[in-house]
C-alpha positions in Angstrom: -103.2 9.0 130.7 -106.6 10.1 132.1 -107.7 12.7 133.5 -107.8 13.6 137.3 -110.8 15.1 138.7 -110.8 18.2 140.2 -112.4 19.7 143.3 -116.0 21.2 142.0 -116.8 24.1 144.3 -120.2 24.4 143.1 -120.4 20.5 144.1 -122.2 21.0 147.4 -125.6 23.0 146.3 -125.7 20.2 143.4 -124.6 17.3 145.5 -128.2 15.5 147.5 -129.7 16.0 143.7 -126.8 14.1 142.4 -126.8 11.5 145.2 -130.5 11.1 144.7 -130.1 10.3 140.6 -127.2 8.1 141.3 -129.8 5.9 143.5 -132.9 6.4 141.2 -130.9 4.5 138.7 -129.5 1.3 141.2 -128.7 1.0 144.8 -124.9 2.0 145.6 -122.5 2.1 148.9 -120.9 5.4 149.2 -117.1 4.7 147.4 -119.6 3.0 144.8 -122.1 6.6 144.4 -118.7 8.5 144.4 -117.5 6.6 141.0 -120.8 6.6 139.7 -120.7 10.5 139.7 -117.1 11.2 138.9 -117.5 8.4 135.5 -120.6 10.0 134.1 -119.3 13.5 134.4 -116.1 12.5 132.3 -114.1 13.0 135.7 -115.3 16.3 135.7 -116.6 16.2 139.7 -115.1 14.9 142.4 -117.2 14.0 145.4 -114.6 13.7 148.7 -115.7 11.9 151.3 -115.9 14.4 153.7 -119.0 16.1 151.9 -120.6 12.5 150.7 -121.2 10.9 154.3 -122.9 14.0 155.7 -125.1 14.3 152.8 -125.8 10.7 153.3 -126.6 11.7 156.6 -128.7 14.2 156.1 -130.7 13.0 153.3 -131.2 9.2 155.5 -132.9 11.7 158.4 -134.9 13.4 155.6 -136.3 10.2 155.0 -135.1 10.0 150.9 -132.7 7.6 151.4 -132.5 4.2 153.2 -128.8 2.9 154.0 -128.7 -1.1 155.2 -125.7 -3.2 155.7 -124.7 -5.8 153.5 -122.0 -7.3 151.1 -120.1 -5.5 148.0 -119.4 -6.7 144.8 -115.8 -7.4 146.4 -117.5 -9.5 149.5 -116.9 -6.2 152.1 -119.2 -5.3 154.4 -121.0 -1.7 153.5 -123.9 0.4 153.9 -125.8 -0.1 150.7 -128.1 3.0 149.9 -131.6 3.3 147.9 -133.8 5.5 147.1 -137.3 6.1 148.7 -140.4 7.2 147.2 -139.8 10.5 149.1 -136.6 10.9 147.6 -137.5 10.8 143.8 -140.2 13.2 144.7 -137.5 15.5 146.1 -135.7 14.7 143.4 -138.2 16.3 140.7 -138.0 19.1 142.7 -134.7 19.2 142.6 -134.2 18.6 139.3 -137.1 21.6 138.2 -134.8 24.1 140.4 -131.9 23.5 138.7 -133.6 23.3 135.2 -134.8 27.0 136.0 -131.5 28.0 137.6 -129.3 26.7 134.6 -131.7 28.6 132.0 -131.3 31.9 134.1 -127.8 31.4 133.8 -127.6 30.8 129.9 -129.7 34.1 129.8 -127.3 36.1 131.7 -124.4 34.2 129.8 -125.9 35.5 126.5 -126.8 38.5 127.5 -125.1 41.3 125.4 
């Protein structure tokens, strides 16, 4: 039996740069982003919905996302998301800040 994923509570500092990989690499509707994220971390984070549509929100009126309606896979109608220019240059941003902060944790980890 697999594995349920658990609430991450460190989810929400990580979760637009997470969004914003998810859509570098296609163009997903929300339910679609949400097992896109909890697959590739081996069900190790759980996005709820109640923290994805306000990010989705948030990063639409920061201009790094677009969201447009059309069809799913399943013929439902949904918001469709992709990534804008702006967005993958917030994402390398992104992605330096946590580089830096991850290595400043390892040191303080190993630390003796």
């Amino acid at each position: 039996m697999g594995r349920k994923a658990q609430k991450n509570d460190s989810l929400p500092g990580s979760l637009d740069m997470l969004i914003l990989r998810t859509l570098s690499l296609r163009d997903l509707h929300g339910y679609g982003i949400v097992q896109f994220i909890q697959q590739w971390s081996n069900d190790e984070l759980l996005v709820e919905e109640g923290s994805l549509y306000p990010a989705l929100q948030r990063l639409e009126l920061n201009g790094w996302i677009e969201g447009v309606w059309g069809v799913t896979s399943n013929n439902r109608r949904a918001r469709i998301y992709k990534i804008m220019g702006t967005g993958r240059k917030q994402l390398a941003v992104e992605t330096r800040k946590y580089a830096k902060l991850t290595l400043a944790i390892a040191r303080v980890m190993g630390a003796e």
